[in-house]
C-alpha positions in Angstrom: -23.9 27.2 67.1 -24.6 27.4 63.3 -21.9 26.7 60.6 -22.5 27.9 57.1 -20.5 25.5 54.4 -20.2 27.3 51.0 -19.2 24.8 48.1 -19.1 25.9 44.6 -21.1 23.0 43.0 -23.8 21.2 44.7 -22.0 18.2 46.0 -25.0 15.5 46.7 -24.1 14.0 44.0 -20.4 14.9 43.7 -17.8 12.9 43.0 -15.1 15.2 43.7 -12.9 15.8 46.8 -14.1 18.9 48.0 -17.7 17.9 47.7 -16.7 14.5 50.0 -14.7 16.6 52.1 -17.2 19.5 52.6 -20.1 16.4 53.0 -18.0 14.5 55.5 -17.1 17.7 57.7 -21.3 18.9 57.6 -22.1 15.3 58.9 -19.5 15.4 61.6 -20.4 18.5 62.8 -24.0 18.0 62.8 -23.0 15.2 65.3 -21.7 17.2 67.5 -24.6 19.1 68.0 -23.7 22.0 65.1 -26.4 23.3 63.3 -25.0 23.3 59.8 -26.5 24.4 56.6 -24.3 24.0 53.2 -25.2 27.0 50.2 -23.9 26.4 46.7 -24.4 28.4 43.5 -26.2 25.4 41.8 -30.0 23.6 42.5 
């Protein structure tokens, strides 16, 4: 199945909560066999 995150900032280098949160939950469900991609409004 695919999963499509959105986030409003580009969180690879976040320090905020919903850029861990989001991060934590792509990782996770990559795991368990998801196919997840993550779009933000920033490059």
């Amino acid at each position: 199945m695919k999963i499509l995150l959105i986030q409003h900032l580009y969180f690879l280098n976040g320090i905020g909560g919903t850029e861990k949160i989001c991060s934590t939950l792509a990782n996770i469900l990559s795991t368990n066999g998801y196919v997840v991609e993550i779009a933000t409004n920033e490059t």
